[in-house]
C-alpha positions in Angstrom: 138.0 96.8 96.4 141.5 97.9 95.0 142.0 95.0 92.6 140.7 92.0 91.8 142.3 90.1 88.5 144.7 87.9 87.6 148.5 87.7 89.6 151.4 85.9 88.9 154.2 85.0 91.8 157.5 83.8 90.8 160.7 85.1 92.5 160.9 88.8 92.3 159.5 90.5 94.9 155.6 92.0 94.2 153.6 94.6 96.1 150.0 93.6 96.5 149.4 97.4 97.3 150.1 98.6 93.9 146.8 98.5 91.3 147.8 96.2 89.8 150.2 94.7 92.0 153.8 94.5 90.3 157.1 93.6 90.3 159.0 96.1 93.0 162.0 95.4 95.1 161.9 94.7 99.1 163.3 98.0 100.1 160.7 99.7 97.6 158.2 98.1 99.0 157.5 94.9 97.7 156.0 92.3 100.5 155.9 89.0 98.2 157.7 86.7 96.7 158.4 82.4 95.5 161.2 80.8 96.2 161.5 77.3 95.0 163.1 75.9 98.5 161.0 77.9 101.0 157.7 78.9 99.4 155.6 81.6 99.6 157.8 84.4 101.7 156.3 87.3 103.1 159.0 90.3 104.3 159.0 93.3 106.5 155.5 94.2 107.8 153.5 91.4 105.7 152.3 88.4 106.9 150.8 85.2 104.5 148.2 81.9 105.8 146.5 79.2 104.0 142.8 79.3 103.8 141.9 75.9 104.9 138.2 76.1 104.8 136.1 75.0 101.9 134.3 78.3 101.9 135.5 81.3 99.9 137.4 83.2 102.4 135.8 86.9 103.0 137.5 90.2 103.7 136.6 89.6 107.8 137.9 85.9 107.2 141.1 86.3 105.3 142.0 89.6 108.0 141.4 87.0 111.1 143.2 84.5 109.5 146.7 86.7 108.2 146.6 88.6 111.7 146.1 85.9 114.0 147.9 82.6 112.0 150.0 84.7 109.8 153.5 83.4 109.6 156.6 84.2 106.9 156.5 81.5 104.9 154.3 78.8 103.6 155.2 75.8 102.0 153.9 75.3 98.4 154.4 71.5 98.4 151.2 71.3 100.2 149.2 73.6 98.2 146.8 72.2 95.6 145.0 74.5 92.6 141.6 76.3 94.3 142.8 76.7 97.6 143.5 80.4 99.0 146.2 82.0 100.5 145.3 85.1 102.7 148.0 88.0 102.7 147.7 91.0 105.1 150.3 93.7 103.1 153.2 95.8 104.7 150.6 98.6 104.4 147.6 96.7 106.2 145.8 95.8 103.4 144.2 92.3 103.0 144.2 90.3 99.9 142.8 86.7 98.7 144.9 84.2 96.7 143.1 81.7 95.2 145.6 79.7 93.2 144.3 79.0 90.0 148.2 77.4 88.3 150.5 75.5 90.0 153.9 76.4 88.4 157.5 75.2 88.7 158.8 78.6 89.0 155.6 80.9 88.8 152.6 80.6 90.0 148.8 81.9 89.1 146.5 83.1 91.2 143.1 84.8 90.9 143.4 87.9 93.0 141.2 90.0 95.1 142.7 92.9 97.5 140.8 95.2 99.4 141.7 98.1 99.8 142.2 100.0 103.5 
């Protein structure tokens, strides 16, 4: 496990691959970020999906699901507090979302990312 803890996503970019992940621009390296018209955006080599099981997604489930239904954006007017977002990182590691506050301009998750 590289981090598990609290993570907040508004519209800077954030790198799930720093401990803890931060703030950092796209060309730095930051994968993540909100934007009120489009969502959740994942750039360059990251991809995001919504869990929509009722289980807690595992490492194996949130992988499977970021690889093989990963897209670029997802749209936040369908998420509800306690479901999870699954994020493989421009570095190929695989994190769980589990949003925990619904914000107009940030928004609170309980994070886990594994590491490599």
């Amino acid at each position: 496990m590289q981090y598990q803890g609290p993570f907040v996503l508004d519209s800077y970019y954030k790198d799930l691959d720093l401990v803890p992940p931060a703030r950092r621009s796209l060309t730095a390296g930051g994968e993540l970020w909100y934007g009120r018209y489009k969502g959740f955006n994942a750039d360059e080599d990251a991809s995001i999906a919504v869990w929509n099981e009722r289980s807690v997604p595992t490492y194996e489930d949130c992988r499977h699901v970021a690889t093989a239904a990963g897209i670029e954006t997802v749209d936040t007017h369908d998420l509800e507090e306690g479901q999870t977002v699954c994020v493989l990182t421009d570095e190929g590691r695989i994190a769980r979302l589990k949003l925990v506050n619904k914000g107009f301009d940030e928004w609170g998750f309980d994070a886990t990312v594994w590491d490599n």
